[in-house]
N, C-alpha and C positions, 0 to 999 in steps of 0.2 A: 926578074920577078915572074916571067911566065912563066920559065922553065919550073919554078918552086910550083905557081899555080897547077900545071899540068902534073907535077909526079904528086902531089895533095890528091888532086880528084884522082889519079890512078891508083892509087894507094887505098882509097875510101870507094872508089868503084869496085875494084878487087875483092872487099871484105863485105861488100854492101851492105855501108855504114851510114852513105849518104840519109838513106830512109830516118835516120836519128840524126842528121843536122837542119833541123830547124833554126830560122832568126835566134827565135828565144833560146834554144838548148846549146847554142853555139855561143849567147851571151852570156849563159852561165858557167859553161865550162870554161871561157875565157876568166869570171870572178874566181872560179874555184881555182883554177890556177896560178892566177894571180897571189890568190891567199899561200898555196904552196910555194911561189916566191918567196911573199915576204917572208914563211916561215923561214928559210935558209938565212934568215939574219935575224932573227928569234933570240934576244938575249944576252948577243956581246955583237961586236964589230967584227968577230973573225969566222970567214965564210968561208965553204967550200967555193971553190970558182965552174969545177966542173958541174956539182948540183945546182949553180945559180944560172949557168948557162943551158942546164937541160929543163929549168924550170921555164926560164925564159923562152925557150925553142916552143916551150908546150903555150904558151899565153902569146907568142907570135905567131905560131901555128892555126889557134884558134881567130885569134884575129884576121887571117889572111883567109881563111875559109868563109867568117861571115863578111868578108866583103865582096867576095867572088859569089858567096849566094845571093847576096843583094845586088848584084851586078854593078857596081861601085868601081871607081881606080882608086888604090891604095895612095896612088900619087897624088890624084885631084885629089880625094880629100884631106890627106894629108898639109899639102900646099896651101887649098883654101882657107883651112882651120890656121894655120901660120898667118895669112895676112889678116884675116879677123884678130890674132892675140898678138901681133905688130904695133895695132890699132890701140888694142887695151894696154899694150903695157909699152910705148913710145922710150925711144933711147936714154932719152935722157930728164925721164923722169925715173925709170924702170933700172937703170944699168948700178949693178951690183947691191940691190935690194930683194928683198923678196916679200915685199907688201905686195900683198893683192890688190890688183888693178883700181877697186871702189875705194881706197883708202890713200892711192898716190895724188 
């Protein structure tokens, strides 16, 4: 992960584009992204795999940037956010359901 961290900001130092990543412009280009995701499954079940993997580069991409401007570990929280929804969704009320956690 830092090797990814390090060639992001060199890439973004290089073009100096940092200037344009703010919190917030980083959390929309993460939605807009996003949105172009899910386009790539827009109306049938049958996807490009190479478009869905360069869509997803671009919304892990942006993910990985606002957490490095927020000085965050992608791991802690990560991890954290897992044992909080551990919590909510316990094995064996949770295991091969997909009710949300208020209704188990």
């Amino acid at each position: 992960m830092d090797k990814l961290i390090r060639s992001l900001r060199e890439f973004n130092e290089e073009r100096d584009w940092d200037q344009f990543h703010s919190p917030e412009n980083l959390a929309k280009s993460i939605n807009i992204e996003a949105g172009e995701l899910l386009e790539c499954f827009q109306w049938n079940s049958n996807y490009d795999k190479r478009a869905v993997c360069e869509e997803l580069a671009d919304v892990l991409t942006y993910c990985i940037m606002l957490a490095d401007k927020l000085d965050v570990s992608i791991d802690d929280i990560v991890l954290e956010k897992l044992e909080k929804t551990k919590k909510k969704y316990p094995v064996d009320k949770a295991k091969g359901v997909s009710t949300k956690y208020d209704k188990l």
